[in-house]
C-alpha positions as CSV (number, residue, x, y, z in Angstrom):
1,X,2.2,34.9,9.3
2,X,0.3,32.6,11.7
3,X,-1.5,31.4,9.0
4,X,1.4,30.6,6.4
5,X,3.3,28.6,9.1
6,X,0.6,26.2,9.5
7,X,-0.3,26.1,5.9
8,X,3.7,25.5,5.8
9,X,3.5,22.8,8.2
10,X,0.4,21.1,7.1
11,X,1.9,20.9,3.2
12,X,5.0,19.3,4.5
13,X,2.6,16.3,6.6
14,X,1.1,16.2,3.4
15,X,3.9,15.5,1.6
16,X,5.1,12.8,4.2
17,X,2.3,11.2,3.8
18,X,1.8,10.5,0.4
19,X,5.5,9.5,0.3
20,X,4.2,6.8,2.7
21,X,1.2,6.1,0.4
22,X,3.3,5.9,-2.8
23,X,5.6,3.7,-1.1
24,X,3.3,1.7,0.1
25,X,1.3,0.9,-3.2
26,X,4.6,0.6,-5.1
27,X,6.0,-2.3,-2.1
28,X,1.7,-4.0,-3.0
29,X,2.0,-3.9,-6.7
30,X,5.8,-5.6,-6.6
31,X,5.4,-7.9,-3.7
32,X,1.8,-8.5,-2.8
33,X,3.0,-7.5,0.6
34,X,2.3,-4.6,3.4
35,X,5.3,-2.5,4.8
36,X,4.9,-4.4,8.4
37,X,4.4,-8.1,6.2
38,X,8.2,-6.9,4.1
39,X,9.7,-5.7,7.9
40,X,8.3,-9.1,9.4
41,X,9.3,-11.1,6.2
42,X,13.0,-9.7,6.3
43,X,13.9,-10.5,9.5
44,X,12.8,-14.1,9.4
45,X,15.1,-13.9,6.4
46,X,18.1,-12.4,8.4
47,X,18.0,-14.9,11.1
48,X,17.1,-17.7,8.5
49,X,14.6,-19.2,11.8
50,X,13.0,-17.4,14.8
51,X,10.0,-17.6,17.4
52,X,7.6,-15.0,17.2
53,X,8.6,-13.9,20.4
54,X,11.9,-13.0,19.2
55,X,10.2,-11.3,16.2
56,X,8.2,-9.4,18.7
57,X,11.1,-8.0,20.7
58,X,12.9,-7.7,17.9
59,X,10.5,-5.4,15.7
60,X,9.0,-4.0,18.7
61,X,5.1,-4.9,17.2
62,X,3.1,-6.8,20.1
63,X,2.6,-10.8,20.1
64,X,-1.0,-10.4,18.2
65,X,0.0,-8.5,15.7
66,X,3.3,-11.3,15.1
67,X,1.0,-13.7,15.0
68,X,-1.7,-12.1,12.3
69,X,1.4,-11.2,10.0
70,X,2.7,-14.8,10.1
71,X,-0.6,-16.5,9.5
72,X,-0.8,-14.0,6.2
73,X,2.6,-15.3,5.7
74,X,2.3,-18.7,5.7
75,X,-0.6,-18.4,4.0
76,X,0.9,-16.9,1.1
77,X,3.7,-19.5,1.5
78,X,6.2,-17.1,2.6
79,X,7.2,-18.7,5.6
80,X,6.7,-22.0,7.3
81,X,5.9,-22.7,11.0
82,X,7.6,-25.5,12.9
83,X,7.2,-27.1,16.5
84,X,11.1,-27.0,18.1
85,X,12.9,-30.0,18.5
86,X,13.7,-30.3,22.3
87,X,10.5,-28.0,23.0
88,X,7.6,-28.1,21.5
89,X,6.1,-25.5,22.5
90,X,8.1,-23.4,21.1
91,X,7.0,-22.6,17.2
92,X,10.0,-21.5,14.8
93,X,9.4,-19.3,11.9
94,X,11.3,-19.8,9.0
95,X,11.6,-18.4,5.4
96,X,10.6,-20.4,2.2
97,X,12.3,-19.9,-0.8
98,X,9.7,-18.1,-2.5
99,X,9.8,-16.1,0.7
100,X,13.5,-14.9,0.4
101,X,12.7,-14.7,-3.3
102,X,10.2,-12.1,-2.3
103,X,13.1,-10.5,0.1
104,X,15.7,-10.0,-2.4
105,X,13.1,-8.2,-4.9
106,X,11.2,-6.2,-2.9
107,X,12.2,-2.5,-3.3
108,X,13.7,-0.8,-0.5
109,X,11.4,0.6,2.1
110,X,10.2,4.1,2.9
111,X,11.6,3.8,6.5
112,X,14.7,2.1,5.3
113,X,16.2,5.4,3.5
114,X,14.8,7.8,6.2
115,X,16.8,5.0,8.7
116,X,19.9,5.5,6.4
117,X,19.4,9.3,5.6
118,X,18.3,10.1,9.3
119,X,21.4,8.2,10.6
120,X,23.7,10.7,8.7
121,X,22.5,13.5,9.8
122,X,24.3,15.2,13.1
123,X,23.2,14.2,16.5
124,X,21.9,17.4,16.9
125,X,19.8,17.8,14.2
126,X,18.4,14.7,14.6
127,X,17.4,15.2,18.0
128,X,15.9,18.4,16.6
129,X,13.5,16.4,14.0
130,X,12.8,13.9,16.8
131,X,11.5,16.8,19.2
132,X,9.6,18.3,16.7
133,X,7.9,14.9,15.5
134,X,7.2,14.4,18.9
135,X,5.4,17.3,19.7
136,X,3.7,17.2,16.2
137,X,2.1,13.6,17.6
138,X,1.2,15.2,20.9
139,X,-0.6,18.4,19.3
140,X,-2.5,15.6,16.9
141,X,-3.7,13.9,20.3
142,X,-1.7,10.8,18.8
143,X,-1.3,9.0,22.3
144,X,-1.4,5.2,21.5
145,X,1.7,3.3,21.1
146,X,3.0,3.1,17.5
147,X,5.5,0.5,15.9
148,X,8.5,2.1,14.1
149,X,7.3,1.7,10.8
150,X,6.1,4.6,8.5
151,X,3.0,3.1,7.8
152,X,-0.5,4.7,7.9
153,X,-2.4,1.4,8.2
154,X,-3.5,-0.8,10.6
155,X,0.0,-3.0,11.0
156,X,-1.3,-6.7,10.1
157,X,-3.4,-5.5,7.5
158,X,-3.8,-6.9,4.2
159,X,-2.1,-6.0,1.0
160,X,-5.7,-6.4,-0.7
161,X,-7.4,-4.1,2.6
């Protein structure tokens, strides 16, 4: 019984996971663009100009990895970077068209219908999944800090890597 339970559990992290890797190669054959580059583009879009800073808090990714996605950004002419007006030291991130272009085509996100799907569910149940997730990371030794995106790759990763 032991046995089938894990077999059980292992089919179903399985079956997460290539969801993530379907998803994932779908979002880089339409857009060109990584989970974490679509998250980061999208909410430059939504506030139409931001720091990285505010992207930072805002996404919950660290400063670094803000900074590597907008460079791949703006290097796909995505986004542009501009020095403020009263403060220049502060840098403003904001969409170009071909960037919200990119926005309103993209398909929806793996994490955006668990978010919606998730968010239906009763409290209780998803306190349940929650518990259980958590422990699944703690039995896998996962430790490090993760960003919430359901993403197996490295964050500020390439579409091409």
């Amino acid at each position: 019984m032991d046995r089938e339970l894990t077999f059980s559990a292992l089919k179903a992290l399985r079956r997460i996971l290539r969801a993530s890797e379907l998803s994932n190669r779908q979002l880089a054959t339409e857009t060109g663009l990584t989970p974490s580059q679509l998250l980061v583009l999208q909410e430059i879009g939504e506030r139409g100009e931001v720091t990285p800073t505010e992207l930072s808090a805002a996404l919950q990714f660290g400063q670094a990895t803000i900074t590597n996605i907008v460079d791949r950004l703006e290097a796909l002419e995505l986004v542009t970077r501009q020095r403020g007006e009263r403060d220049k030291r502060r840098i403003h991130v904001a969409p170009t068209a071909d960037g919200m272009r990119r926005i309103e085509t993209a398909p929806n996100l793996l994490q955006a219908r668990l978010s919606e799907r998730f968010a239906a569910l009763p409290e209780w149940e998803q306190a349940m999944i929650l518990a259980g997730l958590s422990r699944l990371a703690d039995l896998l030794g996962t430790t490090a800090d993760a960003a919430p995106l359901l993403d197996s790759g490295a964050i500020d990763r390439s579409a091409d890597d």
